[in-house]
C-alpha positions in Angstrom: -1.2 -12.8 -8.3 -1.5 -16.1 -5.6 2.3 -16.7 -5.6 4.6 -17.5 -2.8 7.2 -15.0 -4.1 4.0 -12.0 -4.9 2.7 -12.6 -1.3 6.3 -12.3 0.3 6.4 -9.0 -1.4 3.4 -7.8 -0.5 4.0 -8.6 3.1 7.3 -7.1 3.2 6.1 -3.8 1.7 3.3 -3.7 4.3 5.9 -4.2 7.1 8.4 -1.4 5.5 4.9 0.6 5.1 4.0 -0.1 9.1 7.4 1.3 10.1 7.6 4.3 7.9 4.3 5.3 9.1 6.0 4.9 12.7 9.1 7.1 11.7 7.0 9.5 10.3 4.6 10.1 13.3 7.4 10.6 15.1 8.8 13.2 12.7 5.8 14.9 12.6 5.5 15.1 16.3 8.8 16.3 17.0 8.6 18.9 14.0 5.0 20.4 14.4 4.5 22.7 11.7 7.2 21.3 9.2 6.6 19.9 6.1 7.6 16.7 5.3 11.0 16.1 4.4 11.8 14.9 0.7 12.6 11.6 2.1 9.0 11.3 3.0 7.6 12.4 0.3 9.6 10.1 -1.6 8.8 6.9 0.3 4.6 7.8 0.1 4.9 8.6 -3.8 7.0 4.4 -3.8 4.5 3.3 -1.4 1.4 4.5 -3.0 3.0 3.9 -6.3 3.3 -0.1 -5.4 0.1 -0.1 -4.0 -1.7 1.2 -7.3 0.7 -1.2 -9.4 -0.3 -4.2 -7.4 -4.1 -3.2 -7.0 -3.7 -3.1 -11.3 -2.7 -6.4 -11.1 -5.3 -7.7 -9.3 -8.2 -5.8 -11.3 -6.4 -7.8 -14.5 -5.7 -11.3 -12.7 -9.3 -11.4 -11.4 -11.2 -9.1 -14.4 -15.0 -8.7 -13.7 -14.6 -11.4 -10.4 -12.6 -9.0 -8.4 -15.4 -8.6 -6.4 -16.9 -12.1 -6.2 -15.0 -14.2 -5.2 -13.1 -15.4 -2.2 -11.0 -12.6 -1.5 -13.8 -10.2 -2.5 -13.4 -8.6 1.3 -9.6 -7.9 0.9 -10.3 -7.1 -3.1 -12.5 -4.3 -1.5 -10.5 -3.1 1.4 -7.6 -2.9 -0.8 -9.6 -0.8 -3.3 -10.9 1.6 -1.2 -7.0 1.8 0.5 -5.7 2.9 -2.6 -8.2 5.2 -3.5 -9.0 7.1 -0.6 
């Protein structure tokens, strides 16, 4: 999971997230009372969908130390991300 290439990913995704979640504020305040548009919905059901994928990955890469050891704080934040 400590790659160059897996990191680059990740970081990218989080951008694409940060922006999305900047268009669809701004949907959601000029169409009060709307539902989101299928577009939306698509991108969360990807978004979450890559979260839960790489979260997987981790719980494998690290097994029972997912939650000792240095990244434990992230490991955890991430966790509770995904789940909520």
């Amino acid at each position: 999971v400590h790659h160059p290439h897996v990191e680059s990913i990740c970081a990218v995704v989080i951008a694409l997230n940060t922006a999305f979640a900047i268009y669809t504020t701004n949907y959601e305040i000029n169409n009060i009372g709307e539902a989101p548009n299928n577009f939306m919905v698509a991108v969360e059901f990807g978004l979450v969908g890559f979260y839960c994928i790489e979260l997987g990955f981790k719980l494998v890469a690290h097994g029972r130390w997912f939650f000792v050891n240095k990244d434990m704080w992230w490991n955890i934040i991430d966790l509770f991300l995904v789940v909520q």
